[in-house]
N, C-alpha and C positions, 0 to 999 in steps of 0.2 A: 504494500500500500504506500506508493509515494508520497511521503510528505507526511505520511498518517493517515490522510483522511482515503475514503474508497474512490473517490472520482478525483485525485487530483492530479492525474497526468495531464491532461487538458491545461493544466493550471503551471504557471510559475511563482506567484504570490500569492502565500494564504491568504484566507480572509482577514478582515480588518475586526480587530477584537469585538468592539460591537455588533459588526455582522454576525461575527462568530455566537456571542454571547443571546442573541437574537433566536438565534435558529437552532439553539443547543437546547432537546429536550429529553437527554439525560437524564434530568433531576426527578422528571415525573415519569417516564417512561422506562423507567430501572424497571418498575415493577411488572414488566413484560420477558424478565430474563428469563426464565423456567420457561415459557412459549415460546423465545427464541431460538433457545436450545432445542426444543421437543419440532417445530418446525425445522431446524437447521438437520437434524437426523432426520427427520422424512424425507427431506431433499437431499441428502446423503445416498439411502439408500433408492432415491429416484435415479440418481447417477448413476448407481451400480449397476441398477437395472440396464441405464442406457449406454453399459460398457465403458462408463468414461472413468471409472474408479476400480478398481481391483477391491476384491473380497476383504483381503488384510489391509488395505488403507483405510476402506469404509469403516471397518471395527477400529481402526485404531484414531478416525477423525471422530467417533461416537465418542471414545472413550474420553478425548480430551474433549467435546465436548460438554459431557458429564460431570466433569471436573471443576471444568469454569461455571455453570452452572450450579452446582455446588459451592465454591467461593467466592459468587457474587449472591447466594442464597444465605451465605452463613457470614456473610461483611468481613472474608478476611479477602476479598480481588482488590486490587489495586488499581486505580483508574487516574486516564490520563488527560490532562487539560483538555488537549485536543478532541477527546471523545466528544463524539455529536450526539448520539443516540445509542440505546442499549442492544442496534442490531451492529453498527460499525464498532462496536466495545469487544461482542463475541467473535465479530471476524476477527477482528485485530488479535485477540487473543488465540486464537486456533492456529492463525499463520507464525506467530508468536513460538506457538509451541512445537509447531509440527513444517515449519517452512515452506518450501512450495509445495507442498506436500497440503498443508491447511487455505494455501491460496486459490486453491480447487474448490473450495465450498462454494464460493459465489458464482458460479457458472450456470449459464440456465435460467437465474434469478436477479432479479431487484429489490431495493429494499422499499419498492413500490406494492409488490405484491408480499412482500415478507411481512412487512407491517403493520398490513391489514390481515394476515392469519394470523400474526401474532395477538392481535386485538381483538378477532373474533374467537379464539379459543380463552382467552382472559374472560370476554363474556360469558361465555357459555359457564363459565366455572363458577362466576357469579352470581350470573341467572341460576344457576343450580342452589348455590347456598341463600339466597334470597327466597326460592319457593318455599325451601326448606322452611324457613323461618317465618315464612307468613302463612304455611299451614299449621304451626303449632301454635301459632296467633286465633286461629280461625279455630282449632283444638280448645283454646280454654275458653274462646265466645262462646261455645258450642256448651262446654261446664258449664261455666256460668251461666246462660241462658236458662239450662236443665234444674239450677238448683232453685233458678227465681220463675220457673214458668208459669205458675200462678199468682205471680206477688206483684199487683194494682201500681199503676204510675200513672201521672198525666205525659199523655202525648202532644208534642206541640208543634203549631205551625206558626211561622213568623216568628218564633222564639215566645209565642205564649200558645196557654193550654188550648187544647184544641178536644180532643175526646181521652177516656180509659185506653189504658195499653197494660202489658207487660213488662215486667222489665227485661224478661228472660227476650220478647217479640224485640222490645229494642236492641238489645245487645245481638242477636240474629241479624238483625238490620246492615250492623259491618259486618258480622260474617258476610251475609251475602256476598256484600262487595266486595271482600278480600277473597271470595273465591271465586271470581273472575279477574281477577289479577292472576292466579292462579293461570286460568285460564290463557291467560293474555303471554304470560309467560312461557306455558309452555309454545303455545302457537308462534310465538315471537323465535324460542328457539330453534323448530325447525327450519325456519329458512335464515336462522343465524347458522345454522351446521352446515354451510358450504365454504369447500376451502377454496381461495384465490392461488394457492402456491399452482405455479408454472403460468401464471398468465406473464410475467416477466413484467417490463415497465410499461405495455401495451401491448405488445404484440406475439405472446409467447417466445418461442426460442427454436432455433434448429436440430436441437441437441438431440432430439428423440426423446424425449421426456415424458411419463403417462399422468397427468394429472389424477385421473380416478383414484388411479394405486397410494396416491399420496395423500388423497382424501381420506382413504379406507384406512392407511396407517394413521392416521391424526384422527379416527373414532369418527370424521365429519361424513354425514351422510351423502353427501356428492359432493362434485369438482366443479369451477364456477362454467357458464356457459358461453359468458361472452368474454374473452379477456378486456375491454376498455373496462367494460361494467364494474369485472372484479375488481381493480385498482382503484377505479376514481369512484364508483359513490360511496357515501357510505347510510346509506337507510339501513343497514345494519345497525346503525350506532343510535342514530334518529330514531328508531322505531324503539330500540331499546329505553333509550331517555321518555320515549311519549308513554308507553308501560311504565317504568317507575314513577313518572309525574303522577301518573293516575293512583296507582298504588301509594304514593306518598300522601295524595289526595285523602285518600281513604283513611291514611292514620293520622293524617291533620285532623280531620272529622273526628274520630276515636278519642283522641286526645285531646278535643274540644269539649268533647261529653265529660270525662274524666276531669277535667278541670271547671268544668258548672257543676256536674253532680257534687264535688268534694269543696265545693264553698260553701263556707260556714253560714251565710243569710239562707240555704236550701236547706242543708242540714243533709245531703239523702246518701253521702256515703265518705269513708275516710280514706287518706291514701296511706299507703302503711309508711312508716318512718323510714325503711330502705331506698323509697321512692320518692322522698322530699327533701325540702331543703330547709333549714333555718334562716332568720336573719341577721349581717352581722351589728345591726345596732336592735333589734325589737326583739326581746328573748319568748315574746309569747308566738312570735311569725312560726310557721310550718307551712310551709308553699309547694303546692304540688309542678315542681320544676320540670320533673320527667313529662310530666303532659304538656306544658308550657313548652318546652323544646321541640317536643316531637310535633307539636302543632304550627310551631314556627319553621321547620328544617323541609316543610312541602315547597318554600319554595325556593329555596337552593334548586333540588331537579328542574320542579316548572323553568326556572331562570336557565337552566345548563342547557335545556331542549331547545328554548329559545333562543341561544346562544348558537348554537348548532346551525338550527334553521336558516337562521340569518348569514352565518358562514357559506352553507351551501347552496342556497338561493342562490340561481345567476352564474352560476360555475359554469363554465363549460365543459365539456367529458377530458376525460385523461388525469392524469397527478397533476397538482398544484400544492404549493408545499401550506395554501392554506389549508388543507386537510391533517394538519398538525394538531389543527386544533381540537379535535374527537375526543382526543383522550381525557384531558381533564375535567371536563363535564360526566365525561362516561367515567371515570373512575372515582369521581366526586359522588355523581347518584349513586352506583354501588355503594359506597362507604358511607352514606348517609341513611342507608336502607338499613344494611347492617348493621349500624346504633343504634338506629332509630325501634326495630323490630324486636328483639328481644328484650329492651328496655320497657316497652309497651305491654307486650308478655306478661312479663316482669310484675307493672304495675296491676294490671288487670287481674292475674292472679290472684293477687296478695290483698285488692284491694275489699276496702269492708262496706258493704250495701246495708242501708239501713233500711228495712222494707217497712219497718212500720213508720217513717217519716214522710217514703213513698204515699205509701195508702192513706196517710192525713190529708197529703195534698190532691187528692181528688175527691175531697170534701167541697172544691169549686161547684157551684153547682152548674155552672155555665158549660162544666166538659158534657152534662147530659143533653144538650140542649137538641143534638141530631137525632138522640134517641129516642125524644119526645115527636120529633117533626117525622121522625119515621112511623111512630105511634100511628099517628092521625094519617101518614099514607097506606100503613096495612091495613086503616078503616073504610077507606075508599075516597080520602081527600088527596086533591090533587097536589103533585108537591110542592111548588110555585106558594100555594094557598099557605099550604102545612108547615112552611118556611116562616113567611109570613104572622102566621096565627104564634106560631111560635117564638117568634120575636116581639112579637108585640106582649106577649107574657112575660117575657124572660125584661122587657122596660116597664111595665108597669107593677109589678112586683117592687124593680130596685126602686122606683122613684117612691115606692109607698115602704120603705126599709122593710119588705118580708120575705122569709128565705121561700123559695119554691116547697119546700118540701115541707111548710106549714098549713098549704091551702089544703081548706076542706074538702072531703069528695062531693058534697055537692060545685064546687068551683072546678075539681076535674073531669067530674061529669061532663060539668056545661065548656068545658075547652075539647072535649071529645076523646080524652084517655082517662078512663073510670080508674085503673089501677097508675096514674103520672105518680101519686104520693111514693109507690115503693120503685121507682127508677133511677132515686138516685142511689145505687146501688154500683161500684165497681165491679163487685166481680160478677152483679148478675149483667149489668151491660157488656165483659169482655165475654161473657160465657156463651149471651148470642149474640159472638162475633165467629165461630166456629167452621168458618167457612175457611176454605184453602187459602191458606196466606196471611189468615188473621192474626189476630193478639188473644184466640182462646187457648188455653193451656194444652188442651189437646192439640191444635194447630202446632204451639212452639217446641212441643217435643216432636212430631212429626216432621216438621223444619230441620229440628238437631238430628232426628237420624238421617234425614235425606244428607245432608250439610256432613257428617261422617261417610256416610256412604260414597260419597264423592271422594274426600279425603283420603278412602282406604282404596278409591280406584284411581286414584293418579297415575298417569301414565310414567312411565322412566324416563330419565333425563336424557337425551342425546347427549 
């Protein structure tokens, strides 16, 4: 490698340190060395295949391979100013070791197409531990739910009470969600498991090279189809970020309940001591941090997809070394998935529901008010009317300071529901809620095992 760097024959003056310090992403792109190595051996043994390497060099380029990869895995490699990236670090190091003998690795290939396997195999491994961690998330929704399926909450819209729920039906509610992240994930993987090695910097190579075969060694279900394609987009990376935005979505939500239910003015659940924080001036503070964070860290991703988008808008096909910029976003939303995901776990778990604080608060009488209007439509009033008639009770009541549930039965006679006195009742209003999808207890265990049954049929990870 003249000069050190992989292209500098062309060249008689390095770059100019700032150029250099510009374009040097090293710092963040180390953490691609184990997939450089593990790509660097599949294209090894692509050579061999295509006769351009002997049986004993191939084994003996793997092994130093394995080497450097293990000493930049365990921080004892030693790294050089000049290094630009963590794929020109492991050539440099192979030829290093093995002479012209290791100046043979890059034949056939670019670090146009090396870069991007390198980055879709870091995904996939990601994406792997991320599902992991948002079905055991979806796992204790799923507890939880089961142990509160019967226990009375107000539901609300616009952020006030709206009708009776469950609390077990709310907590279901991010299940849902999170297992369509689930979903999104694994769908996102399969057409992340194609490998770009042998598309070269555009236009593959004459070498005789077999793509497929290097696919199938690198675990990736095919080889890409078009080589421009492979190199320059990267909706690999995009589509990845729009999945974690969404699923970050979903524990910003989590974590938003988590921190309204556990304020002190609700009263309706505590967060345990593992999962808060003190203050350093008010010794009586206990702040639920962990939900605070995780409800703030959604838009880190949001921002990183955004990021992305704007990058690649407007590109035209082929490398541009703006496509440098994937990875930090992409290795940012992984990493913030990752905190963010078990810590939430964590909270949820351990957290304490106060079910009979719950059940106080829909002492509102205003949550029954649909149930009344539906009253008077199962009599045969139309519902426009039943709305109406309903509303107009639910204001003349308040302006005469009496609760609903004092009028006499001849007053609910004459409104047209002879038993309105005994409807404000939570758990007889969730109980005829019982229909699929409801907030009846039967419904939320029926939810919990569908919501497992899924869980238990997850497909494997590419």
């Amino acid at each position: 490698m003249t000069g050190g760097r992989l292209w500098s024959g062309r060249f008689s003056e390095p770059p100019a340190p700032e150029a250099h310090a510009l374009g040097r992403s090293l710092g963040f792109d180390v953490r691609l060395a184990s997939q450089d190595v593990e790509a660097s051996i599949a294209h090894i043994r692509a050579l061999e295949d295509a006769g351009l390497l002997e049986a004993e060099e191939a084994k003996e380029m793997e092994a130093a391979l394995a080497e450097i990869g293990h000493a930049i895995g365990e921080g004892r490699f030693v790294f050089d100013e000049r290094d630009e990236d963590v794929h020109s670090v492991v050539e440099r190091a192979v030829t290093a070791r093995l002479g012209d003998l290791g100046a043979k690795l890059h034949a056939g290939r670019s670090r146009n197409d090396l870069v991007i396997t390198d980055l879709r195999l870091w995904l996939l491994s990601a994406g792997r531990t991320i599902q992991l961690e948002i079905a055991a998330l979806v796992q204790v929704l799923v507890d939880r739910a089961r142990e509160h399926a019967a226990a009375p909450m107000p539901g609300t819209t616009h952020a006030r009470s709206a009708q009776p729920v469950t609390l077990g039906h709310h907590l279901l509610a991010h299940a849902w969600g999170l297992s369509r992240d689930l979903d999104r994930l694994h769908e996102w993987s399969i057409r992340a498991s194609t490998s770009p090695l042998g598309a070269g910097a555009i236009a593959t190579s004459t070498l005789g090279l077999d793509p497929d075969m290097t696919a199938a060694r690198l675990g990736m279900h095919r080889a890409f189809a078009n080589s421009i394609d492979a190199v320059s987009d990267r909706d690999v990376v995009q589509e990845f970020l729009a999945v974690a935005a969404i699923a970050a979505t979903h524990l910003s939500r989590l974590a938003a309940d988590l921190a309204r239910f556990t304020d002190p003015a609700l009263g309706w659940a505590e967060m345990d001591e593992a999962y808060s924080t003190g203050s350093s001036m008010m010794p009586q503070k206990r702040n639920p941090d962990t939900a605070e964070l995780g409800r703030a860290k959604a838009s880190r991703v949001a921002g990183g997809f955004a990021t992305l988008t704007a990058v690649l808008q407007g590109l035209p096909l082929g490398y541009h070394r703006d496509l440098q910029e994937d990875k930090e976003p992409a290795f940012d939303a992984a990493d913030t998935l990752e905190a963010v995901l078990p810590a939430l776990t964590g909270a949820l778990r351990t957290i304490r529901f106060d079910a009979a604080a719950m059940r106080a608060a829909c002492d509102e009488e205003g949550l029954y008010a649909t149930d009344l209007a539906e009253a008077l439509v199962l009599a045969g009033v139309p519902f426009r009317e039943a709305h109406a008639r309903t509303g107009d009770l639910l204001k003349r009541a308040a302006e005469e300071g009496r609760a609903l549930a004092s009028l006499s039965p001849k007053e609910w006679a004459a409104f047209g529901v002879p038993d309105g006195g005994s409807m404000f009742d939570p758990d007889r209003s969730i109980a005829a809620r019982g229909g699929s999808g409801g907030p009846s207890p039967d419904s939320v265990r029926h939810q919990a095992d569908v919501l497992e049954s899924l869980l238990a049929a997850r497909p494997s990870q590419p």
